[in-house]
N, C-alpha and C positions, 0 to 999 in steps of 0.2 A: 435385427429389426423385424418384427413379427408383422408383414402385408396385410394381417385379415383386423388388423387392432383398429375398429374404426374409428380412437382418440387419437392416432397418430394423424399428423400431417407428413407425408411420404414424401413429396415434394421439398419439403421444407428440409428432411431430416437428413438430404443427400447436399444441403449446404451448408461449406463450412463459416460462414456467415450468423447461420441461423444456430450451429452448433455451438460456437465460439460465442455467441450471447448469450444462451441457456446455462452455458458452464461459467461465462462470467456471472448471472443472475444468481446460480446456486455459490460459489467464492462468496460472494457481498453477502450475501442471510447466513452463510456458518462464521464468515469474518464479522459482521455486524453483532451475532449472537453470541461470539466468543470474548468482544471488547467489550459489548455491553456489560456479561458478568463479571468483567475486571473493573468497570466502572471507568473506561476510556472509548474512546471513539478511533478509527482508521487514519483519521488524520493527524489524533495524537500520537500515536504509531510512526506514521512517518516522519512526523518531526523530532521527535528522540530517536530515530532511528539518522534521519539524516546529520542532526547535531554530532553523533555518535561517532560518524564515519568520518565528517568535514571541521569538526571544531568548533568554535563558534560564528556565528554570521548574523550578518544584519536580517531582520526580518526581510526585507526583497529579496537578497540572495537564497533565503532560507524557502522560501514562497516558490521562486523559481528552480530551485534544486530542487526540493521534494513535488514540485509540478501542484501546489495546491493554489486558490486561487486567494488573494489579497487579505479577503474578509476574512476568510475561512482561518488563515495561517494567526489573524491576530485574536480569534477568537478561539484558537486552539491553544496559542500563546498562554493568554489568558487564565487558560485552565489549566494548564503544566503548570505554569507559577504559582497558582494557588495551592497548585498541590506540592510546593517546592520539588517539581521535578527538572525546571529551567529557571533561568537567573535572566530577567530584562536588564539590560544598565546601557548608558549613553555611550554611543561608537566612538572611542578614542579617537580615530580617523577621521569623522565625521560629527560632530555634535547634535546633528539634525536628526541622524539615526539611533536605533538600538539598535546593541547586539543581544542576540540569545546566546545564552550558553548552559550546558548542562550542569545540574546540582551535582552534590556527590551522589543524591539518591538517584540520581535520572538514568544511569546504568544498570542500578539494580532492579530497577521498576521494568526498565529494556527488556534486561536479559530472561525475566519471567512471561513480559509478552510474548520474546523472541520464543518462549516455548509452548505459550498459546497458540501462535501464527504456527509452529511446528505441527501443535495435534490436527487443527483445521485443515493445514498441505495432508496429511495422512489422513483426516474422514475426505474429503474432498478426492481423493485419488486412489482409496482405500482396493478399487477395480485395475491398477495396472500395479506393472513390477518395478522394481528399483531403477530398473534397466529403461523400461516406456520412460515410466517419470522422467529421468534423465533425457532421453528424447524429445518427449515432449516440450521440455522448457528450452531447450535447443530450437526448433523447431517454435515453439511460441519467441519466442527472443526475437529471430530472426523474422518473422512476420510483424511482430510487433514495433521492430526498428526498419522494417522497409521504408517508410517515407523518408527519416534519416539517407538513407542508399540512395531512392530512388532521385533522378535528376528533376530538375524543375520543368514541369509543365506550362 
């Protein structure tokens, strides 16, 4: 950190608060700019991705798993189906619900973001080693799930 750069805020730059939002703000604009020229969005991402792992699920469960918020999950829906990458149909279990469920394409469409979200993790961390990286997300993990840990206030 160069003291005499008078665009630095020095103060700022020795918390990891201040640091950990700047690295999230640059993530979101190379994430944002790498889904845009796939012609999907971050939340359609997580939704084939969490289909992916879980099977299919009701739109709530699907909403709550991937941590998106209500609107968002069925206007994401929305737009996988259109592009048949998921299947809406009525919850066997439930009639009141839908379930999502992945297309056949909805893997293959995955697996090629899963390699956009690749190159993004490598510009975005292109400054540390295999080794930091691996730390780091250890380290971000574990920060990240503290309130999980931590006991109720």
């Amino acid at each position: 950190m160069d003291e005499a750069d008078p665009t630095r805020i020095h103060r700022l730059e020795q918390l990891p608060s201040w640091l950990l939002s700047r690295a999230a703000l640059r993530s979101h604009r190379l994430l944002s700019e790498a889904f845009a020229a796939e012609g999907v969005r971050g939340y359609d991402y997580r939704v084939l991705a969490t289909l992916a792992q879980h099977g299919s699920l009701s739109q709530t469960e699907l909403g709550r798993i991937a941590e998106i918020d209500r609107s968002d999950v069925v206007a994401s829906v929305d737009d996988l189906a259109a592009a048949q990458l998921v299947r809406r149909s009525v919850d066997a279990r439930d009639r009141r619900r839908n379930s999502i469920s992945l297309t056949a394409r909805g893997p293959r469409v995955l697996a090629r973001l899963d390699r956009v979200v690749a190159g993004v993790q490598d510009e975005l961390l292109r400054s540390l080693s295999a080794r930091q990286r691996a730390q780091l997300v250890t380290l971000l993990a574990r920060v990240a799930d503290d309130d999980a840990a931590a006991p109720a206030r």
